[in-house]
Wavefront OBJ file of the C-alpha trace (Angstrom):
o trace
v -120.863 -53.705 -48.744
v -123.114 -52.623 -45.829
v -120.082 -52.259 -43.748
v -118.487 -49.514 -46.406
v -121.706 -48.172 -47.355
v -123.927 -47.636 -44.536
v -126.441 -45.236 -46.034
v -126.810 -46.885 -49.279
v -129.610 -50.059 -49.564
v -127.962 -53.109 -50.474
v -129.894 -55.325 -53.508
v -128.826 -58.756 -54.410
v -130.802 -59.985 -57.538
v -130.599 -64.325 -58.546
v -132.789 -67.064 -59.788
v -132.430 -69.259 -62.657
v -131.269 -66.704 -65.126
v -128.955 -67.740 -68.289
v -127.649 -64.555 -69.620
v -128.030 -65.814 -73.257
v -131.726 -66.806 -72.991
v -132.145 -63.051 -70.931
v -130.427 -61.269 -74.081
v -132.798 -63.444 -76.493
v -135.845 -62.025 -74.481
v -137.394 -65.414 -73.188
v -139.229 -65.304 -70.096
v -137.510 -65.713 -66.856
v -138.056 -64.940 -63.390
v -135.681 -63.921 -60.302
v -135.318 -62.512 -57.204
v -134.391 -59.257 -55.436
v -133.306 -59.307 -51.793
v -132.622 -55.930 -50.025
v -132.542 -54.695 -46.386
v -135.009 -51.991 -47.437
v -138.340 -53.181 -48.347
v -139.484 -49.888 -50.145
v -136.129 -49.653 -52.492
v -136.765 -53.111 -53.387
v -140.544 -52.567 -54.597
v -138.825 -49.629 -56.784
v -136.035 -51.688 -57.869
v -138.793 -54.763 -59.406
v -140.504 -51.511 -61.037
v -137.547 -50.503 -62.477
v -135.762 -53.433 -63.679
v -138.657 -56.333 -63.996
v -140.236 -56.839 -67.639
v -143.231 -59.024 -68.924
v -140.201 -61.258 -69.867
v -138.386 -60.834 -66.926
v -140.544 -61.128 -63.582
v -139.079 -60.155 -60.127
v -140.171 -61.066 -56.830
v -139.049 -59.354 -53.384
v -137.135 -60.469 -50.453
v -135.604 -59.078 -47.492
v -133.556 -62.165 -46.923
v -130.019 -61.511 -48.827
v -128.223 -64.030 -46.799
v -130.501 -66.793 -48.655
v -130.786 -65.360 -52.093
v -126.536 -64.514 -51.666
v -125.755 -67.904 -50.627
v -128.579 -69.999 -53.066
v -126.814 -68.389 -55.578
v -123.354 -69.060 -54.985
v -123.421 -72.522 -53.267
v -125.713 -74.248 -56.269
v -122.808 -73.849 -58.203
v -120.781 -76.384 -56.075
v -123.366 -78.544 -56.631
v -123.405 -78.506 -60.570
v -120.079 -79.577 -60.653
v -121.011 -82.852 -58.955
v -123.880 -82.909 -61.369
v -121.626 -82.588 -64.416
v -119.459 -85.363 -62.775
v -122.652 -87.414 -62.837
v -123.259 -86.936 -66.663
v -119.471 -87.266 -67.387
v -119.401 -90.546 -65.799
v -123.062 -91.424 -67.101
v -124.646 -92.734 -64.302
v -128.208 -91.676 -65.910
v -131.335 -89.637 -65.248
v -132.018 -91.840 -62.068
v -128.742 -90.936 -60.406
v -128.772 -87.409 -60.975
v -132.381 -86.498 -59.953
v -131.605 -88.139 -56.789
v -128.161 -85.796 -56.580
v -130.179 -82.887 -57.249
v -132.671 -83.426 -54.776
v -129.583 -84.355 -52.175
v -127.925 -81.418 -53.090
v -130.770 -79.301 -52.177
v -131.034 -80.547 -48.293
v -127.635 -80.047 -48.154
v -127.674 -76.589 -49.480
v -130.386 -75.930 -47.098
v -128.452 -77.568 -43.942
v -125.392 -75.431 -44.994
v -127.358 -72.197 -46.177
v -129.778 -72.038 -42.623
v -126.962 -72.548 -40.784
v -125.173 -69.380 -42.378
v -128.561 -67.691 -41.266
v -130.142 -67.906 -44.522
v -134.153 -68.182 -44.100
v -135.003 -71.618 -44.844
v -138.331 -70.487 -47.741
v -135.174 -68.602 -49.767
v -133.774 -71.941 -50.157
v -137.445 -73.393 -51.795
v -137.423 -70.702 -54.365
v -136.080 -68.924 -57.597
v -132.766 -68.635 -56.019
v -132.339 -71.701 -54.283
v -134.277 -74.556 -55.664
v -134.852 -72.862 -59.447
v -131.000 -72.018 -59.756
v -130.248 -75.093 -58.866
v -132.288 -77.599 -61.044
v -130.958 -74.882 -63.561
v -127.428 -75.094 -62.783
v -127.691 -78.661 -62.795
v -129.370 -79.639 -65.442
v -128.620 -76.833 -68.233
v -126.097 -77.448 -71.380
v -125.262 -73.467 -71.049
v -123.866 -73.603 -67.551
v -120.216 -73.390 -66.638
v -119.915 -75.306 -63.663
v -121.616 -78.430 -65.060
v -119.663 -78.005 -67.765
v -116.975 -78.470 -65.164
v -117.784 -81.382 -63.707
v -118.635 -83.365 -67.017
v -114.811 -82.775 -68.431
v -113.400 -83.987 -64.387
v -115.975 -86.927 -64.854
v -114.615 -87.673 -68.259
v -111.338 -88.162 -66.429
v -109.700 -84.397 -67.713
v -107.624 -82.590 -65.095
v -109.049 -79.570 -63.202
v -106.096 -77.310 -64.801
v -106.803 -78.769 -68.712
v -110.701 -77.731 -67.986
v -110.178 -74.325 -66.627
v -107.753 -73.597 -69.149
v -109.801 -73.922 -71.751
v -112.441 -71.907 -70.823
v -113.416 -68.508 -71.552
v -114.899 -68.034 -69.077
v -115.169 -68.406 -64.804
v -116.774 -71.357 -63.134
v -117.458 -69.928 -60.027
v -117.926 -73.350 -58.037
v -114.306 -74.148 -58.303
v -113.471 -71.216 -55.235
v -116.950 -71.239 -54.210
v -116.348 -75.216 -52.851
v -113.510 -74.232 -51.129
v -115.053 -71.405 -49.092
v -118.129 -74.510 -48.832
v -116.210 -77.256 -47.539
v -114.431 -74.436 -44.859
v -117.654 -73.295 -43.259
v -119.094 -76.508 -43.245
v -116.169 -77.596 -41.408
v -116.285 -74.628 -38.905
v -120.503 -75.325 -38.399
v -120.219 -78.927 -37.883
v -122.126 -79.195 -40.699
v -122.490 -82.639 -42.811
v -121.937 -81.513 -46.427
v -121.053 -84.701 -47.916
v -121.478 -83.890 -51.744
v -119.586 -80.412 -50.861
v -116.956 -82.941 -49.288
v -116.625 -84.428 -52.378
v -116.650 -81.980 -54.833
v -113.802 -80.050 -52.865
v -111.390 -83.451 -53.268
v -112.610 -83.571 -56.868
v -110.852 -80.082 -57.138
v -108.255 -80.277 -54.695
v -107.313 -83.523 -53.575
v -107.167 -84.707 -56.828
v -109.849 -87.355 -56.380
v -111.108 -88.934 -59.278
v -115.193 -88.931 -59.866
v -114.887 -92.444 -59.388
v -113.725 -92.274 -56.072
v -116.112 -89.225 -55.207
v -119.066 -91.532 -56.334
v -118.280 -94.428 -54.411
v -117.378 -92.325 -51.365
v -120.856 -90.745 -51.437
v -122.888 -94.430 -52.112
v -120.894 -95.852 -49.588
v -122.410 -93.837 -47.045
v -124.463 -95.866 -44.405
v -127.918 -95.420 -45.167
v -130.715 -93.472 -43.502
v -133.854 -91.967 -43.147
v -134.272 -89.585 -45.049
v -134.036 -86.015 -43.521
v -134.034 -82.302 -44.599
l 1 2 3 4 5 6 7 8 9 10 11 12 13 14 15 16 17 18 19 20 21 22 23 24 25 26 27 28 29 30 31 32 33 34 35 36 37 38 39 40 41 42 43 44 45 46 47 48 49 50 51 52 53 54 55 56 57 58 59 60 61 62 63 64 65 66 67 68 69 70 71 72 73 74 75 76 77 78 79 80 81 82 83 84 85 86 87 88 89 90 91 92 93 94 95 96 97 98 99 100 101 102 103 104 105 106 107 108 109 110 111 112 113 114 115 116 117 118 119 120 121 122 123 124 125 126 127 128 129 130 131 132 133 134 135 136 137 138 139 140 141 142 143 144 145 146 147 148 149 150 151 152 153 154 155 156 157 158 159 160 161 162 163 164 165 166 167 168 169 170 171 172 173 174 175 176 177 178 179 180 181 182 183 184 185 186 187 188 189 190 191 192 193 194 195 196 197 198 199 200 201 202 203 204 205 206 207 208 209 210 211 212
């Protein structure tokens, strides 16, 4: 968009926001990248509520790519519940899926701070965690044992992880990147991997310290 529109300031508002709990009017926060500081003070005037609280950044790589890859990631979280591997097990996912969302998202010259807020770490423990999302929604039905064509074809509506891993699991590739619950959420989808087989791929990892 900043290619086409030159002149124009380019916003990018995400966080943890559930349309249906926006429409009801509880409280919710996000926030709004743009490459022009001033438009983006006028734009939280403008469009932030008491029930709807915006903060400011200039970094839209990080809020753009928080945003889209945490949806990857809630698939693999839905695969967690559909199998039922408990609270245990998917805590730790989470918190794995974050480092790897910030290994992936820094590398795509996100700032690594985005990645520790609203739209990195908030949408994600969101994403992951809340009965209203799409994408673990996803996830649950493939860990269930459904096929990715029976889920998506009953749905009304998009689950943006499904093309989103794709476009993951080929930049990771091009970085040099080590993405391995991307890895395994794009052979959920496309290599017709069962959750299973994703799980014990991922535990059978050699062990490690832990890094971020």
């Amino acid at each position: 968009m900043d290619e086409i529109f030159p002149r124009h300031a380019i916003a990018v508002l995400s966080g943890p926001n559930l349309a249906i709990e926006i429409a009801r009017g509880l409280p919710t926060a996000s926030v709004l990248a743009c490459n022009k500081p001033a438009r983006a003070l006028a734009l939280q005037d403008h469009l932030g509520s008491p029930m709807f609280r915006i903060y400011t950044s200039e970094d839209l790589a990080g809020v753009e790519l928080g945003g889209a890859l945490k949806n990857v990631f809630a698939i693999a979280a839905g695969a967690s519940d559909g199998l039922r591997l408990g609270d245990n097990a998917k805590a730790a996912l989470v918190t794995r899926a974050l480092a790897e969302l910030i290994r992936l998202g820094t590398a795509m010259h996100g700032e690594l701070a985005t990645f520790y807020g609203l739209s990195g770490a908030g949408d994600l423990v969101l994403t992951c965690f809340s009965k209203h999302s799409r994408n673990r929604y996803v996830g649950e039905q493939l860990g269930r044992g459904s096929a990715i064509d029976e889920v998506t074809s009953s749905m009304r509506m998009v689950a943006e992880g499904i093309p989103t891993a794709k476009s993951a699991y080929e930049c990771a590739r091009k970085l040099n990147v080590d993405t391995p619950i991307i890895d395994q959420v794009y052979a959920l989808l496309y290599d017709q991997k069962s959750a299973g087989e994703a799980l014990h791929a991922l535990l059978g990892r050699e062990q490690k310290a832990e890094r971020w």
